[in-house]
C-alpha positions as CSV (number, residue, x, y, z in Angstrom):
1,X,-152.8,-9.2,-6.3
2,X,-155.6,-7.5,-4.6
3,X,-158.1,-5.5,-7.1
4,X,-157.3,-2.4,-4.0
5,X,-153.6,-2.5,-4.9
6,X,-155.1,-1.3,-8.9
7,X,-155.7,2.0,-10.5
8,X,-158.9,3.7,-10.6
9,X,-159.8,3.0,-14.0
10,X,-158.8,-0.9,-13.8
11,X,-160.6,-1.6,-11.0
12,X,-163.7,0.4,-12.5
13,X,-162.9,-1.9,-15.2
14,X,-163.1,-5.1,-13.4
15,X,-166.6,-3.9,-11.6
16,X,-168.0,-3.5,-15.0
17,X,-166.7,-6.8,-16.4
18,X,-168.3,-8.4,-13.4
19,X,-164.3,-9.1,-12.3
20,X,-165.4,-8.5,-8.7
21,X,-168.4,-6.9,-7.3
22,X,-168.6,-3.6,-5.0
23,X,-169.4,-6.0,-1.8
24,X,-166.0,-7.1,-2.3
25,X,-163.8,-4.5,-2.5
26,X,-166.0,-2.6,0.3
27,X,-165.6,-5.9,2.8
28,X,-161.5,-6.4,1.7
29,X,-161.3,-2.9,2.3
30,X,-162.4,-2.8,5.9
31,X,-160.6,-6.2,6.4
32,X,-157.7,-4.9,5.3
33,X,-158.3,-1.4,7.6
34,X,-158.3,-3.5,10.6
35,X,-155.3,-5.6,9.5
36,X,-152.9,-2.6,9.1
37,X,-154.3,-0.3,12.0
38,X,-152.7,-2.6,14.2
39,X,-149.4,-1.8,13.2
40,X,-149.9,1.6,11.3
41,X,-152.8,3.3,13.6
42,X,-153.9,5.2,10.4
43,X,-157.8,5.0,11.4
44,X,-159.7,6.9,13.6
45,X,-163.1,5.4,12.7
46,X,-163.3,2.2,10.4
47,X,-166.9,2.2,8.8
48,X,-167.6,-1.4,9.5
49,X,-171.4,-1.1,8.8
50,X,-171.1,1.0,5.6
51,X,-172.7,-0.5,2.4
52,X,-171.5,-1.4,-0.8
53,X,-172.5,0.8,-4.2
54,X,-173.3,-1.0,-7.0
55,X,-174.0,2.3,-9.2
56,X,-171.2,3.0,-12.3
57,X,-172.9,5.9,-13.3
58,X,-169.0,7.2,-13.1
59,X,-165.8,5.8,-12.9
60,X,-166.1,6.3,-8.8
61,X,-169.0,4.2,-8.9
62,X,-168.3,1.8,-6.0
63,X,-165.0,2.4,-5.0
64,X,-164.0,2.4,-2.0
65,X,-162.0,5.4,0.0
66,X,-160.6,7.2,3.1
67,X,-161.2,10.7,4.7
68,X,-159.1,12.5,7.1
69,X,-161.0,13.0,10.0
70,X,-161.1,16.9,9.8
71,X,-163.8,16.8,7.0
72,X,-167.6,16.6,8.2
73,X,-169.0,13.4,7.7
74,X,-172.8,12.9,8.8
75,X,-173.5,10.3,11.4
76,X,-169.9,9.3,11.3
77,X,-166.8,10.2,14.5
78,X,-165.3,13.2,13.0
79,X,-162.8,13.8,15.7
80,X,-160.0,15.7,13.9
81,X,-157.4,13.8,16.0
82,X,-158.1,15.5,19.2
83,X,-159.4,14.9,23.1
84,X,-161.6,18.1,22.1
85,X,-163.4,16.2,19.8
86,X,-163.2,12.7,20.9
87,X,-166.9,12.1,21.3
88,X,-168.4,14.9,18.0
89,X,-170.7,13.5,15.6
90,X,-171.3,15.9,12.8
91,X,-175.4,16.1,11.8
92,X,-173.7,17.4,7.9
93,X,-171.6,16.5,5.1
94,X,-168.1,18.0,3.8
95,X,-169.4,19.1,0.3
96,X,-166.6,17.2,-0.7
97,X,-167.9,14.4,0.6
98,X,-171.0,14.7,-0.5
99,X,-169.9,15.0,-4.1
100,X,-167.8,11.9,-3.6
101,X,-171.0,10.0,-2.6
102,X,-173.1,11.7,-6.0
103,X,-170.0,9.7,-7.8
104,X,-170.4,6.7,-6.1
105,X,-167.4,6.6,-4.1
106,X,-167.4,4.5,-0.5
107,X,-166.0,5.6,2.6
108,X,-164.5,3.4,4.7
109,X,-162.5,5.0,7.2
110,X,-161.8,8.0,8.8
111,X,-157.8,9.0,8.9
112,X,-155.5,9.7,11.6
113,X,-153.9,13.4,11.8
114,X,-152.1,15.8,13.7
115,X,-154.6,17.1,15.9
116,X,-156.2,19.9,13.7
117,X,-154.0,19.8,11.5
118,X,-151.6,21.2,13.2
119,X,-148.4,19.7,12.9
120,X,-145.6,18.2,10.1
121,X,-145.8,14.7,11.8
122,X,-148.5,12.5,12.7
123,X,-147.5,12.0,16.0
124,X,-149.9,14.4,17.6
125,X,-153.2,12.2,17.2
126,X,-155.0,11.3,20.4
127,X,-155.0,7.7,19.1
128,X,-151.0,8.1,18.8
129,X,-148.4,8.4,16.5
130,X,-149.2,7.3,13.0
131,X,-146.9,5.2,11.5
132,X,-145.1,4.8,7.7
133,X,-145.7,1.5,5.9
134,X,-142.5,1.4,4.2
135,X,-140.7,1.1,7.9
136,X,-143.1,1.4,10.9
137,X,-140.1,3.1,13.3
138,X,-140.2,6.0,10.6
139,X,-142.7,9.0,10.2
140,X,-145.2,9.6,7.7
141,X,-145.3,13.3,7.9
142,X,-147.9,14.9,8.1
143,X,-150.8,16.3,9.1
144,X,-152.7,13.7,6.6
145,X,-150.4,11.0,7.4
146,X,-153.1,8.5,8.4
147,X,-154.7,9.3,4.9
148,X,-151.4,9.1,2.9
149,X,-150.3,5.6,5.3
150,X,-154.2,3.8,4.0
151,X,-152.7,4.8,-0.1
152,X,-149.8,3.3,0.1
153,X,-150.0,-0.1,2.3
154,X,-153.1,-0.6,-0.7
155,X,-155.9,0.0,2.1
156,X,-157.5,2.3,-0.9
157,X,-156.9,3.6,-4.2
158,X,-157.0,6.9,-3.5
159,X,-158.1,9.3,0.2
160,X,-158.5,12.6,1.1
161,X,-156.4,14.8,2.8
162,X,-156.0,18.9,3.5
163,X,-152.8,20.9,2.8
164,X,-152.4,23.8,4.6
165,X,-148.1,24.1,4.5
166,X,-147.5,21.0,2.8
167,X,-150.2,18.1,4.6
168,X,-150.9,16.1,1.6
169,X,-147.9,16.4,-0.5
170,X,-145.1,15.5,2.0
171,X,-146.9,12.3,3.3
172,X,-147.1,11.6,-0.3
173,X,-143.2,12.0,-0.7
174,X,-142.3,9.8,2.5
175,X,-144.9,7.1,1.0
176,X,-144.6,6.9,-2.1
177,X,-147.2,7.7,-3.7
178,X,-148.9,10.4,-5.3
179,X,-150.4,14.0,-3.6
180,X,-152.1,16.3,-5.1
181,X,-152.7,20.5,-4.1
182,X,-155.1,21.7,-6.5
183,X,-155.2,26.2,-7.0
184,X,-156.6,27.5,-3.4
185,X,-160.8,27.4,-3.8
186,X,-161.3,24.8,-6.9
187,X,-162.5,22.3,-4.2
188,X,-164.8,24.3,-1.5
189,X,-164.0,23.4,2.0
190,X,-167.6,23.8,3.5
191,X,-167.1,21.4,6.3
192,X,-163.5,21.3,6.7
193,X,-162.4,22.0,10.2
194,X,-160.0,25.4,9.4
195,X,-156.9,25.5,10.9
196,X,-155.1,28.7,9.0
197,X,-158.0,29.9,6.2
198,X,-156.3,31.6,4.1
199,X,-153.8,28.2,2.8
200,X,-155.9,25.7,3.6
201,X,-157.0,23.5,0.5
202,X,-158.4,19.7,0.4
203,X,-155.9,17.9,-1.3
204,X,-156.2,14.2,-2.6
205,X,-154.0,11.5,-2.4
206,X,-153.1,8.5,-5.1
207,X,-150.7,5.9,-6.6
208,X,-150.9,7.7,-10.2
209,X,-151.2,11.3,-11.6
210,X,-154.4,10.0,-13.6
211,X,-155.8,8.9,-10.4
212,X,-155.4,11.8,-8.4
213,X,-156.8,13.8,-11.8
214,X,-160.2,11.7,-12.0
215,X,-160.8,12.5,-8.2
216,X,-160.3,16.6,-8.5
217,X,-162.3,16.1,-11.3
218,X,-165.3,14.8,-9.3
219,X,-164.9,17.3,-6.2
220,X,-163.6,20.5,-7.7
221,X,-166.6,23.4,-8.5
222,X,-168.0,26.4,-7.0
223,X,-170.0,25.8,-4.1
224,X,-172.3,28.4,-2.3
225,X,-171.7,27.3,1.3
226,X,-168.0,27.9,0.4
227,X,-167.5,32.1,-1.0
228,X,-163.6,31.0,-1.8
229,X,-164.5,28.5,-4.3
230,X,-164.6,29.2,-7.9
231,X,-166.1,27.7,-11.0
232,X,-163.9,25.3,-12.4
233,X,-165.8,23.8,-15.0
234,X,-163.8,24.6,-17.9
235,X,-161.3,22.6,-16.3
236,X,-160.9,18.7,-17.0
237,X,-157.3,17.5,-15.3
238,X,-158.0,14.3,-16.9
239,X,-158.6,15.0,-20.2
240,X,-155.8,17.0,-20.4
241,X,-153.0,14.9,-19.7
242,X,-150.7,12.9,-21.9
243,X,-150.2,16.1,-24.1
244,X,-146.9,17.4,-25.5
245,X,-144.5,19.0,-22.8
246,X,-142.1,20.0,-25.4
247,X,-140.7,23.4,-24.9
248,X,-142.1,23.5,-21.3
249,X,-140.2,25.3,-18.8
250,X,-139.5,24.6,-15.0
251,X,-137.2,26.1,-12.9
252,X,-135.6,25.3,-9.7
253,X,-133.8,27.7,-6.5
254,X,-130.4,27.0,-6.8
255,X,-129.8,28.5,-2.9
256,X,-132.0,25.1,-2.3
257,X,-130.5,23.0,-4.8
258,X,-126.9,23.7,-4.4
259,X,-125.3,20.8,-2.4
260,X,-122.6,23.4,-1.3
261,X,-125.0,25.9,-0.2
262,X,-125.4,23.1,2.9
263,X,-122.6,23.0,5.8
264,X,-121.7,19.3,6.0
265,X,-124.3,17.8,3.9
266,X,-125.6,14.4,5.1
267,X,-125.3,11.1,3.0
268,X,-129.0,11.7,2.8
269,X,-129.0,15.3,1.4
270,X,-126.2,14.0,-1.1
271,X,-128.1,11.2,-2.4
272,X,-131.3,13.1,-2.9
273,X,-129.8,16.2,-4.6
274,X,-127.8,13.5,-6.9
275,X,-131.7,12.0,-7.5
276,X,-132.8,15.4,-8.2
277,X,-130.2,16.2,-10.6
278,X,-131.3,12.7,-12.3
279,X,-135.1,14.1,-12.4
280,X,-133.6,17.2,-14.1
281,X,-132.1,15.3,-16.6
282,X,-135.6,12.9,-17.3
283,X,-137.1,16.6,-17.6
284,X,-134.9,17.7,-20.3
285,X,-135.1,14.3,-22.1
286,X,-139.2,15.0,-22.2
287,X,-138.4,18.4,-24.0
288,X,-138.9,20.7,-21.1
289,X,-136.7,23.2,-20.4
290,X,-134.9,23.4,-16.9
291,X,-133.2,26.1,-15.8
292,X,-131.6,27.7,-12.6
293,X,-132.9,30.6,-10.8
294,X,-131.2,32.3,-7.7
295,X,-134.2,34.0,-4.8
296,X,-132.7,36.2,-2.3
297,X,-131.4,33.6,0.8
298,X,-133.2,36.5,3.0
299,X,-136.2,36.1,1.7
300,X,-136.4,32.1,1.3
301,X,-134.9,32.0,5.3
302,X,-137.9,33.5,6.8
303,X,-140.3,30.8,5.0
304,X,-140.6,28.7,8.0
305,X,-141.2,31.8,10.2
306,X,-143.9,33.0,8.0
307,X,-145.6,30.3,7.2
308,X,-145.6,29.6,11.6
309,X,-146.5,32.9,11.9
310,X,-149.5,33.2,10.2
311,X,-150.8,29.9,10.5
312,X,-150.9,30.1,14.3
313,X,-152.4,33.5,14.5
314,X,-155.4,32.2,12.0
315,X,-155.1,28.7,14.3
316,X,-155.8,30.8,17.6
317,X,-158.6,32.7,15.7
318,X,-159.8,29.7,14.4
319,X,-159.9,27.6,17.4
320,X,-161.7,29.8,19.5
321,X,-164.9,28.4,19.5
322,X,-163.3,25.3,21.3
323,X,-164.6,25.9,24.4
324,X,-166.0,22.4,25.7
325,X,-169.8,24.6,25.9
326,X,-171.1,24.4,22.7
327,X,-169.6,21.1,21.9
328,X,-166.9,18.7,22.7
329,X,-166.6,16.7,26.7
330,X,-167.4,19.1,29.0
331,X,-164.3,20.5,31.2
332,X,-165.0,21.0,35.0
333,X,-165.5,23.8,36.9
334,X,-167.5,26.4,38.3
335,X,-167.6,29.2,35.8
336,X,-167.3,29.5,32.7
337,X,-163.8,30.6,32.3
338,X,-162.9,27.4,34.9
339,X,-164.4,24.3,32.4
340,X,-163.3,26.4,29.2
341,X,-159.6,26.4,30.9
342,X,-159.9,23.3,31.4
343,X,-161.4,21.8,28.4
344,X,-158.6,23.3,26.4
345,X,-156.0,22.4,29.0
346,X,-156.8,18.6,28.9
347,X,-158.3,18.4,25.7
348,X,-155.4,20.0,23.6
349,X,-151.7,18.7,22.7
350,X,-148.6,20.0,23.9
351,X,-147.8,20.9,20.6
352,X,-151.4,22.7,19.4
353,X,-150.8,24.6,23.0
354,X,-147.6,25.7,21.9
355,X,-149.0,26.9,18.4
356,X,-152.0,28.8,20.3
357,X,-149.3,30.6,22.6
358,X,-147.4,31.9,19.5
359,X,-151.0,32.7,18.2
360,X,-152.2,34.6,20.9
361,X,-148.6,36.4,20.9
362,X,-148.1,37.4,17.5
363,X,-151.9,38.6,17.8
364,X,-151.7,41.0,20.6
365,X,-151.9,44.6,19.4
366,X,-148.3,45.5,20.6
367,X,-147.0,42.0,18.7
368,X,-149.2,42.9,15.8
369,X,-147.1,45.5,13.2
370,X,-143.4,43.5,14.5
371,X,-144.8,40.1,13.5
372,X,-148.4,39.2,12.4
373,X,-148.3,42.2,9.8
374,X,-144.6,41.8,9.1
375,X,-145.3,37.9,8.1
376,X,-148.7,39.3,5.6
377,X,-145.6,41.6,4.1
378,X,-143.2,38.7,3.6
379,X,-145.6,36.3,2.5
380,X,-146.8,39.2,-0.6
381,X,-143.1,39.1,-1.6
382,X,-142.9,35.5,-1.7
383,X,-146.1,35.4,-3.8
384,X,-144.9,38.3,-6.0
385,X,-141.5,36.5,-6.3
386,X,-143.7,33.6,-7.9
387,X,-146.0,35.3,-9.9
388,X,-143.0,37.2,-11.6
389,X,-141.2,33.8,-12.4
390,X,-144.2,32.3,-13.4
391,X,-144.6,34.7,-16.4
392,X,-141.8,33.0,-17.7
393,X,-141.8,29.6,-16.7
394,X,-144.7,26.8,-16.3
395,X,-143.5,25.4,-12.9
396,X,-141.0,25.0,-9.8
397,X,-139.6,21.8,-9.4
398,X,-137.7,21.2,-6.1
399,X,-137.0,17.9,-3.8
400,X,-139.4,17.3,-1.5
401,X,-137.1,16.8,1.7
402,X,-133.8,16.0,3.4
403,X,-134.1,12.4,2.0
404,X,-137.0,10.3,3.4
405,X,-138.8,9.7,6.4
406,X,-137.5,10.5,9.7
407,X,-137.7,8.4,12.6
408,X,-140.8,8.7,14.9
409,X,-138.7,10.0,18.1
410,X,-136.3,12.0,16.2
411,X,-135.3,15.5,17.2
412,X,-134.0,16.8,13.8
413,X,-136.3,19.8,14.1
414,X,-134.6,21.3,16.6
415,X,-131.0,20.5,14.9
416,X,-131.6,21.6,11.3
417,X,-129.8,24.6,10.0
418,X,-131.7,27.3,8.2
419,X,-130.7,25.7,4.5
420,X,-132.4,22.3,6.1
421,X,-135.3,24.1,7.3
422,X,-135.5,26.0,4.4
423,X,-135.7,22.8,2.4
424,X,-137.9,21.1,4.5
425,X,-140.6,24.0,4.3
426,X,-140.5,25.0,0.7
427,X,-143.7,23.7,-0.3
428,X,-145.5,26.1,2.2
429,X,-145.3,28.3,-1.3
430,X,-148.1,26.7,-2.6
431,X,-150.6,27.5,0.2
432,X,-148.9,31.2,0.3
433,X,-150.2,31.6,-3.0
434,X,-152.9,29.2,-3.8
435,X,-150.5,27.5,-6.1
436,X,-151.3,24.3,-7.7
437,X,-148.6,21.9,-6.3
438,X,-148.4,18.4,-7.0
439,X,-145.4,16.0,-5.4
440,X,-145.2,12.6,-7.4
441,X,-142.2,9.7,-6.5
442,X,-139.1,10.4,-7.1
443,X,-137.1,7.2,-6.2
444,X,-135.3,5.5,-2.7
445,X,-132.8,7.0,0.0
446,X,-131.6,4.7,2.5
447,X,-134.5,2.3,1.4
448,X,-137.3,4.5,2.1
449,X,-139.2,6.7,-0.5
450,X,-138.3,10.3,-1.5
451,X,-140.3,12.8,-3.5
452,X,-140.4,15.4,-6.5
453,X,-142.6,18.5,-6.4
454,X,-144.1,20.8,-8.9
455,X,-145.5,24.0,-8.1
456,X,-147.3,26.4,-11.0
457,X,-149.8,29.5,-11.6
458,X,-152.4,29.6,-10.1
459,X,-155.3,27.8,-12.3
460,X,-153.1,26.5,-13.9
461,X,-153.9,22.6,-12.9
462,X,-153.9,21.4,-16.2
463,X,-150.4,22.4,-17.2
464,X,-148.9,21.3,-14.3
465,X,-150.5,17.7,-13.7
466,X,-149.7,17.0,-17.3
467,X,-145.9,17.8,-16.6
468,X,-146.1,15.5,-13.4
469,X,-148.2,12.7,-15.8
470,X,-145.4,12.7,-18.5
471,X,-142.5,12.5,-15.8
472,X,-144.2,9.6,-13.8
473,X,-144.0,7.9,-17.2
474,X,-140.2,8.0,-17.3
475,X,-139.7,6.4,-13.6
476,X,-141.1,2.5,-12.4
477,X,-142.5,4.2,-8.9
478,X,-146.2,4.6,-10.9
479,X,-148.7,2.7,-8.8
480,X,-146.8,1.1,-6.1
481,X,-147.5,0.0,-2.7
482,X,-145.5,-0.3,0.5
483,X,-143.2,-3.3,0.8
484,X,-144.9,-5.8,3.1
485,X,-148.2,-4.5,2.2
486,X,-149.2,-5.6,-1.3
C-alpha cells in the first residue's frame, strides 16, 4: 500500500519513525500525478521541480498536497482553468498557501476546475473535462473536481479547493471522500480568484473527518490582507472531536426527503433516500436526535434561481478586470474595446459567457429591483429560515444528490424537475449563510459513491465536524480510495 493512500497522522508517523523520507512521498506523488492525468486530466500544472521538506515542526511537516488552480501560487501557472489566464504567473502567495508552507506542507500540483469557478461540472477547463476515478465516463462535479479527483485516486492525502454553491463538498460526495466548508471568513481568501464574494469560502478536501480538521486547523485565522476573516483562535476542530453527541439534534426537509414529494422517482433517487433513511437511523443509534421539519416548497424552489442570480451578477462584477490589457494573451484589434471584445470572446467558455450575460442582465438598473434585489430578499429568508432552526437544532443533514455521479455528456440539467433541482442545489445554503457544511461518504448507488451532508451555525465548526467524526465511525467508507487507484 502506498504511504499516499494513509491518513495524515500515519504517514506523519512513518516520516518520524524514518518509515519513508519526504523525498519519497514528494517523487511518488508527482509520479503518481503524471500516471493518473492521463486518464483523469485533474492537473493543470504538476510541480516536477518542487523540493522535498524534511521539517516536522507540525504534523504537515513534509506532506505532500494539491491546489486548485484559482489560489495564487508564486512563480507557479495559476491559470484558474481558463484561455484568459493560460499564460499568468502570480509574483504572490494565497495566504492560504503560504500558511500551508509555515506547516510544512508540499505542493505538488495545481488542480483542474471549471473555468473560474464557474460551473457544477468540471467539464469547463481549457485542459478539458475532468474526469471521476471511480468510473472515468462519469463526472466529478465540480468546480474543484480536479482537486477532489487527486484525493481520491490516492494522488494526495488531502487538496484544496473553494466552495462557492457547493464546489468542494459535491466532488467530495461523487468521490468519495471527505469535503469540508468551514463558517464564511475563518480561512482568508487573499489570493483567491473571486467568482461571487459574498459565498465564496476555501474549502479542503480529505479521506477522514480528522484529516480535513488538522488542515483548517493550519489555515484558518484572521488575516489583514483579507477584512472578511475573523480570529478563530479559540477554535481547535481537531481537539474537539471524538466527544459525546448524545442528545444532539439534526434535522432534515421533509419536501427534500420525501420520496413521494418526487414525480416518478428514479431507481437512483429510491436507493439514495433508502441510504439516507439508513444514515438517520446510525444517527439515532449515536444518541442524536433526528427529526423532520417542513420549509415552504416556495421558498426551497427558488434556491437554484437565487443562488444563479447572485452569483452571476457578483461573477460579471468580478470578472471585469479581464480585459486581456492589464494581463492575460493579448486579444487583437485596433482599440481598446476591439482586443478587450475579443480577449473575452476567445478567451472565455460558452458557459462563463452565458453566466456573464445573465450577470450583466440581472445588473442593469431596469433588471435590478425584479431580480438582483429580489434574489438579496430571498436569500435573507433562506438565511433567517436557518438561523431560526438552528436555535433549536445543531445541524441539517440532507443527501448530497440524485445518487452519484452523472455521466460526462449527460443532459440531466436541462431535464430535472424543480424537486431534482431543488435537491441537487441544497447545499448552496451554506455559502447563503456562511454556514459550516461538511459532506462525508455515505455509501454506493449503481457502483459509484454517494454522499451525506451536514450543515450548522455559523462558528459553529466544532459541533458540527464532531457529529460528521462520530458518524464516519459507524460506516467502512473512512479513508478510502478509488477502485483502480490504490
Amino acid at each position: 500500500m502506498s504511504y499516499l493512500n494513509k491518513s495524515i497522522t500515519e504517514i506523519h508517523n512513518a516520516l518520524t519513525n524514518k518509515e519513508i523520507t519526504g523525498k519519497d512521498l514528494v517523487g511518488e506523488a508527482i509520479k503518481k500525478s503524471h500516471e493518473i492525468n492521463k486518464d483523469l486530466n485533474a492537473f493543470v500544472t504538476i510541480c516536477d521541480d518542487v523540493k522535498e521538506n524534511n521539517d516536522l515542526k507540525t504534523i504537515l511537516g513534509g506532506i505532500p498536497y494539491a491546489c486548485k488552480d484559482n489560489l495564487s501560487t508564486k512563480g507557479i501557472l495559476t491559470t484558474a482553468s481558463s484561455n484568459c489566464l493560460k499564460d499568468y504567473i502570480p509574483f504572490f502567495d494565497a495566504t492560504v498557501i503560504e500558511k500551508l508552507q509555515n506547516a510544512g506542507a508540499v505542493m505538488v500540483n495545481k488542480t483542474v476546475m471549471d473555468e473560474f469557478g464557474m460551473g457544477g461540472t468540471a467539464t469547463t477547463g481549457h485542459t478539458g473535462v475532468v474526469k471521476n476515478p471511480w468510473d472515468i465516463t462519469k463526472m466529478t462535479a465540480g468546480s474543484s473536481g480536479g482537486s477532489a479527483a487527486a484525493v481520491a485516486a490516492g494522488v494526495v492525502p488531502f487538496s484544496i479547493g473553494s466552495d462557492t454553491g457547493d464546489s468542494v463538498r459535491k466532488p467530495a460526495a461523487w468521490c468519495g471522500i471527505v469535503g469540508y466548508k468551514p463558517t464564511y471568513g475563518m480561512i482568508s481568501r487573499h489570493g483567491l480568484f473571486p467568482f461571487a464574494s459574498s459565498m465564496d469560502h476555501i474549502g479542503v478536501f480529505a479521506r477522514n473527518v480528522e484529516d480535513a480538521a488538522i488542515v483548517i486547523d493550519h489555515i484558518k485565522g484572521l488575516d489583514e490582507k483579507d477584512m472578511t476573516s475573523w480570529d478563530s483562535s479559540k477554535i481547535n476542530l481537531t481537539a474537539s472531536l471524538n466527544k459525546d453527541v448524545k442528545s444532539k439534534k439534526l434535522f432534515y426537509i421533509k419536501e427534500i426527503c420525501d420520496i413521494n414529494n418526487y414525480p416518478n422517482p428514479s431507481k437512483d433517487l429510491k436507493e439514495t433516500m433508502e441510504k439516507f433513511k439508513e444514515t438517520i437511523i446510525k444517527c439515532q443509534e449515536l444518541g442524536i436526535i433526528v427529526e423532520e421539519v417542513s420549509i415552504d416548497r416556495k421558498l426551497l424552489n427558488v434556491l437554484p434561481a437565487t443562488y444563479i442570480t447572485i452569483s452571476c451578477a457578483e461573477a460579471t462584477s468580478n470578472m471585469a478586470n479581464m480585459t486581456g490589457i492589464i494581463f492575460g494573451p493579448r486579444g487583437n484589434g485596433e482599440k481598446i474595446n476591439e482586443i478587450m471584445m475579443n480577449h473575452r470572446t476567445n478567451g472565455f467558455s460558452p458557459l462563463t459567457k452565458r453566466r456573464f450575460v445573465i450577470g450583466s442582465y440581472v445588473l442593469q438598473k431596469e433588471n435590478q429591483e425584479k431580480f438582483f434585489l429580489n434574489a438579496g430578499r430571498i436569500r435573507r429568508l433562506i438565511v433567517n429560515k436557518m438561523n431560526e432552526l438552528f436555535e433549536t437544532y445543531d445541524g441539517l443533514i440532507l443527501p448530497c444528490s440524485e445518487g452519484g455521479a452523472k455521466p460526462i455528456k449527460s443532459e440531466m440539467i436541462e431535464k430535472e424537475s424543480i424537486q431534482i433541482k431543488v435537491l441537487e442545489n441544497h447545499m448552496f445554503i451554506g455559502n447563503a449563510g456562511g454556514f459550516p457544511s461538511i459532506t462525508i461518504p455515505n455509501g454506493f448507488v449503481n457502483n459509484l459513491p454517494i454522499g451525506i451532508n451536514i450543515t450548522g451555525k455559523i462558528m459553529d465548526d466544532e459541533n458540527i465536524l464532531n457529529i460528521a467524526y462520530k458518524l464516519e465511525e459507524t460506516m467502512p467508507y473512512k479513508n478510502q480510495i478509488a477502485k483502480g487507484w490504490e
